[in-house]
N, C-alpha and C positions, 0 to 999 in steps of 0.2 A: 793334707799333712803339712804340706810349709804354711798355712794360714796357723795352725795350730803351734809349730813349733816356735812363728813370729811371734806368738802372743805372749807362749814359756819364755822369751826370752826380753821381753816388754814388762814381764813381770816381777823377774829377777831384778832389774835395773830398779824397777819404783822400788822395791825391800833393802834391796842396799841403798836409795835412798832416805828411806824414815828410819832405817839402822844408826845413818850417818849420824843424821838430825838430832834420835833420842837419844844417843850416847854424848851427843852436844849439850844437847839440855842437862841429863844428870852430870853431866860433870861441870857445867855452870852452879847449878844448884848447890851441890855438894862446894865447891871452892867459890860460889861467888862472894862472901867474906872476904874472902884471902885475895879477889880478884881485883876487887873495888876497894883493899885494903893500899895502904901505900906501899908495902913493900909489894902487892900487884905490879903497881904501877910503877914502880922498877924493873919489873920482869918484863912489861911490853914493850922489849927494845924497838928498833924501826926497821930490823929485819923481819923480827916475828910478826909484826905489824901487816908488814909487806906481803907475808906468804899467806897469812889467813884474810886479805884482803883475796890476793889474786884463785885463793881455795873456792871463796865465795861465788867470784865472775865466771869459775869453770863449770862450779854449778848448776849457774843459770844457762849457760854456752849449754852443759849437758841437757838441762830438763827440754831445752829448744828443741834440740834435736833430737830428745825421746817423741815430743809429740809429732814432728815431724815425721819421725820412724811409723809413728803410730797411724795418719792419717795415710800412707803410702799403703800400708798395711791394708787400711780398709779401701783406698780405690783398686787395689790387685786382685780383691777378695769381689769385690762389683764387676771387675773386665770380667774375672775366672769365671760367675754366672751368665754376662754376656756370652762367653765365648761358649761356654756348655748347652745355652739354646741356639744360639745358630749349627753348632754342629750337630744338631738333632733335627734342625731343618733342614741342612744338606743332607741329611742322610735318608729324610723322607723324601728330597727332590730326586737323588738319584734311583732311590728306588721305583719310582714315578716314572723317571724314563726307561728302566729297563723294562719295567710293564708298555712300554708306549710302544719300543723297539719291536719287542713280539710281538704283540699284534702286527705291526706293520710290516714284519715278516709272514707272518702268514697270513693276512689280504695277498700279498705280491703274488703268494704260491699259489695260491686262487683266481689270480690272474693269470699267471701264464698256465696254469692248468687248461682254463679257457681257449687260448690264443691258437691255432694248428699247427704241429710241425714245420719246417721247416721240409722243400722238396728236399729228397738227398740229390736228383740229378744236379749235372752244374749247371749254373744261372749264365746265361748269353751275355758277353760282356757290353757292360754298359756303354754307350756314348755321350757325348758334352749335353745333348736335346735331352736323354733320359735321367739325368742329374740335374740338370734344372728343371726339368717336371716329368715327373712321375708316368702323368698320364702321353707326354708327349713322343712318340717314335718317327724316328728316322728313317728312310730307307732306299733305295736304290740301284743305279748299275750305271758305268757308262763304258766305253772302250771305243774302237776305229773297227768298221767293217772293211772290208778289202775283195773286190773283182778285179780280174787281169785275162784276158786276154791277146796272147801272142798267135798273126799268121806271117807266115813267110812262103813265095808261091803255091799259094791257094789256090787252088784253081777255081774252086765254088766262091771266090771271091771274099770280099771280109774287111777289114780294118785294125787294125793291131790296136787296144787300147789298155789302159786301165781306171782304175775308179777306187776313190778311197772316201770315208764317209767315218764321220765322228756324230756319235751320239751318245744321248743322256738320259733316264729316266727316274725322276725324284720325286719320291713319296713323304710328305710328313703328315703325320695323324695322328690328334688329340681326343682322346677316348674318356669319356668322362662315363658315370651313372648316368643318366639320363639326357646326353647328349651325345654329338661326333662331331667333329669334322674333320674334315682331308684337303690335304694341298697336293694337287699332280702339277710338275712340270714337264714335257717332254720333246727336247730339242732333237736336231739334226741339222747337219749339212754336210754334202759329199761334192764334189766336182769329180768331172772326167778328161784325161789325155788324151786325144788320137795320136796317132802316128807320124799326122804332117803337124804337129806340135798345137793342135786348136786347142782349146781346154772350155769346155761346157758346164755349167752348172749339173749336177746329177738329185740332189738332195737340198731340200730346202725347209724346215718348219721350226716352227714358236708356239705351241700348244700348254697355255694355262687352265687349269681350271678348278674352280672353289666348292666344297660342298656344305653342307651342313644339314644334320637329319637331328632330330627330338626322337628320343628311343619311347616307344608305345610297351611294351613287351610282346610285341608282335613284330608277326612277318611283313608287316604294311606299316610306313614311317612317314611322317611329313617330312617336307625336304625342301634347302635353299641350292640353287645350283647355278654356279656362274664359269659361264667358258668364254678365252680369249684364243683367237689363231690370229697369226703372221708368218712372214721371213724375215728372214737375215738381208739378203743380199738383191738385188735386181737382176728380174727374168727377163729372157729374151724368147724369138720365134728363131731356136736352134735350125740349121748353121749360120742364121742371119742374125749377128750381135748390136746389129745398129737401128732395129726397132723396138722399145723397151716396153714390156707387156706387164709389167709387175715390179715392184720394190716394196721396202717397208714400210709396213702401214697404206701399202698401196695391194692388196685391198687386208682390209686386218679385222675380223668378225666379234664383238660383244655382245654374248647373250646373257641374259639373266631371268629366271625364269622361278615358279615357286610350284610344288608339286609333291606327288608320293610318291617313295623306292618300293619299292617289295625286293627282297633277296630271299637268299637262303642263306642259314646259318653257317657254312663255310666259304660263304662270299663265293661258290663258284659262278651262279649267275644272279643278276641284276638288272634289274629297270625302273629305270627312272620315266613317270607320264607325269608332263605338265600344259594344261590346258591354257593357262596363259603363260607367256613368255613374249618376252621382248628381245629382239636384235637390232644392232648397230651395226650399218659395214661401215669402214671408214677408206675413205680413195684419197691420202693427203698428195699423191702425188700430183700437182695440177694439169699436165697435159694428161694422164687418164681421166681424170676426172673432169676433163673439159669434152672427152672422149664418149663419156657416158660411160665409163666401163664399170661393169661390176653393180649394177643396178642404180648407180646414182644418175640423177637429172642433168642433160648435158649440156655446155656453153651452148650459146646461139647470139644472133642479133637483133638489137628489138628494133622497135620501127625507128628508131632515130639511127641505123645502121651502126649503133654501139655495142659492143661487145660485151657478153655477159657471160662471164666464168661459169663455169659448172660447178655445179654444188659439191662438195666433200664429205656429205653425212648422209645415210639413209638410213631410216628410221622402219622398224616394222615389228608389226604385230601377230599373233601366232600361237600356235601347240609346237610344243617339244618332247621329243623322244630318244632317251641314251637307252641301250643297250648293253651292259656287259659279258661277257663269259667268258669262261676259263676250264682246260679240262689236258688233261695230262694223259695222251692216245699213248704212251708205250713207257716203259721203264727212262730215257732218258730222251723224248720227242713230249713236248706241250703245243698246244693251241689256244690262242688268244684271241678275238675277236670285240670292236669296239665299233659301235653301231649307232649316228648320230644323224635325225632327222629332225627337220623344223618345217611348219604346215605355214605358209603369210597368210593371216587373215583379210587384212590392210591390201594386198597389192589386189587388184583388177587387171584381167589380163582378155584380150579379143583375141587372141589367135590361138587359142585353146591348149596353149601350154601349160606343164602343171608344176601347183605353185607350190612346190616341195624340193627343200634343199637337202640331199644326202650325203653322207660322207660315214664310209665303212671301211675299215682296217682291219686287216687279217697279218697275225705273226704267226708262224711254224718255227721252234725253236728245236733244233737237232743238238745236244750236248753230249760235245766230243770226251773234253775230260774239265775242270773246276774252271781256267779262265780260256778254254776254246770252244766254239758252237756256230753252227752255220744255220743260218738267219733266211728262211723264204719270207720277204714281207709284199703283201699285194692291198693296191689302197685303190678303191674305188669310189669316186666325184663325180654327183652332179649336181650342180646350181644352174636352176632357170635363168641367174642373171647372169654369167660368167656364157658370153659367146663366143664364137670361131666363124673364121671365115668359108663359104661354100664358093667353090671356085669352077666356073664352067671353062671351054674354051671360043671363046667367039673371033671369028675368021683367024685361027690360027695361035690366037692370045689366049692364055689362063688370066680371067677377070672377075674380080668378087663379087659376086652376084647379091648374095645373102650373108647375114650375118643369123647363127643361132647354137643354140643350148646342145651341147655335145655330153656322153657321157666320157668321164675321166678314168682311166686306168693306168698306171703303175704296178712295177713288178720287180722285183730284184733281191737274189740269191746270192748269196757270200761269205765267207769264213768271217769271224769275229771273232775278234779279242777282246771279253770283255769279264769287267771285275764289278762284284758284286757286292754289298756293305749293306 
């Protein structure tokens, strides 16, 4: 509609143009006698001159800017069909996406149709391991155990003492599809008071160990498995603290071994056999290990009367055997059990001792109420190469006759305070 009334109105302008012109012309015609007469030429003063000079110049000024007007005309009438196919184009594109949007609504709803529920129970609050991976879990307990012991004329005799003992137990395991592994660490250490002020070591240990199984989907797994034992602090031969029979890394056990678990599916029991395996004792303390203690080869003098330290490393070869289990005898009483043997292939022995090192751990867990429970733990040791002395009496003297392989026992009962995570 404005294209058309620009035109009505472009058109009026050219009519009153040739309007102007032809009533110019007839009336030239009609008077041009009289025009080009001399009394004409009296009549064209130099005003009259002057306005139909400048009638002339506004003419041209107008017809300028009719075509002007004109040419505007027709690039407005060109955008107006530019503009009328793009917004035919927008109108296809948006349509285009609202067809895009729906489908892609419902693909989604067809996904989480798929996806399961959510559990309703609530989810166990996460930790900083479970936020960086997924598959990774933390877990553990540590607290102070505590025995005490008060006599006061006793007649059956006695010692007044008490005993306090700190320990740790940390678990991390990264559980994948088709793999595992577990990291156990589990420390202690307790000392004890007498009465006339002595203070004894009571507790002492540094238990690492690495695992890693390939899931079969079976009860039978292949398995990487590596254990580390030490102490903390330096043993003695109680109440004699000036012979020192042990320190750290004096003697300290590295095995590493490859083999199969079998378990059962609520991990109550387990066993790990590996037919080879490798152990490292290491005796860095030099006067033990010049000692021979602990299976290492001991200083001597060679024929030049020079003196040869005793080795620090023993190396040997072997089968390995872990044990686990786990079983919960009452409403709030558990039993734990951890059962670890190694067979030396390597060692040769003449005096028909046998060449099997044991070490078996029993916990009895009594809980009292969420951070109290009294703790029976009894640990039974033996290693063919960890000796004791045999002490006879000759004319009146206790003298060390022999040295040899004893079994080890430990035992000890105590309230515990312990928190769990």
């Amino acid at each position: 509609m404005l294209v058309l009334r620009k035109a009505k109105e472009f058109g009026m302008h050219i009519g009153k143009r040739f309007a102007t012109l032809f009533l110019l012309m007839v009336f030239l015609t009609v008077n041009g006698n009289f025009l080009f007469s001399q009394n004409a030429k009296n009549l064209m003063t130099p005003c009259i001159d002057s306005i139909f000079r400048n009638t002339m110049d506004y003419l041209e000024i107008k017809n300028s800017l009719v075509r002007q007007q004109f040419d505007i005309l027709q690039k407005e009438k060109q955008i107006g069909k530019t503009l009328s196919v793009l917004n035919r184009h927008n109108t296809e594109i948006v349509s285009e996406k609202q067809i895009i949007e729906g489908e892609l609504k419902a693909i989604n709803r067809h996904i989480d149709s798929l996806i399961p529920p959510r559990p309703v129970e609530r989810r166990p609050k996460a930790n900083i391991l479970d936020i960086i991976n997924e598959g990774l879990t933390f877990s553990g307990n540590f607290g102070l155990n505590i025995n005490q012991l008060a006599l006061s004329n006793w007649a059956a005799g006695g010692e007044s003492s008490s005993t306090g003992k700190a320990f740790a137990n940390l678990t991390l395991t990264n559980n994948k599809k088709r793999h595992e592994s577990k990291f156990i660490g589990s420390f202690a250490f307790g000392i004890s008071r007498f009465s006339d002020k002595r203070v004894e070591k009571a507790d002492d240990k540094i238990d690492l160990s690495y695992s890693y199984s390939r899931r079969s989907g079976k009860l039978i797994n292949f398995s990487l498995v590596s254990t580390f034992n030490t102490q903390f602090a330096d043993g003695y031969t109680y109440p004699n603290d000036s012979v020192r029979i042990s320190s750290f890394f004096a003697p300290a056990y590295l095995t590493v071994s490859a083999g199969y678990t079998f378990k059962t599916k609520k991990d109550v029991f387990q066993a790990y056999v590996s037919p080879l395996a490798g152990k490292v004792t290491f005796v860095m303390a030099q006067e033990l290990a010049d000692q021979g203690k602990y299976g290492v080869k001991p200083g001597y003098y060679d024929a030049d009367s020079t003196y040869i330290h005793g080795e620090n490393i023993a190396p040997a070869l072997g089968a390995n055997i872990i044990i686990n289990f786990k079983h919960d005898i009452g409403k709030n009483i558990s039993y734990a059990t951890l059962l670890n043997c190694f067979y030396n292939y390597s060692e040769k022995r003449d005096d028909g001792r046998v060449k099997i090192d044991v070490n078996w751990e029993n916990t009895i867990n009594f809980v009292i109420n969420k951070s109290i429970s009294a703790v029976l733990f009894v640990h039974l040791k033996y290693d063919h190469n960890t000796t004791f002395p045999v002490y006879e009496t000759i004319e009146g003297v206790e003298t060390v006759v022999d040295n040899v392989p004893k079994l080890q026992f430990k035992e000890s009962l105590g309230i515990a305070l312990v928190h769990k995570f």
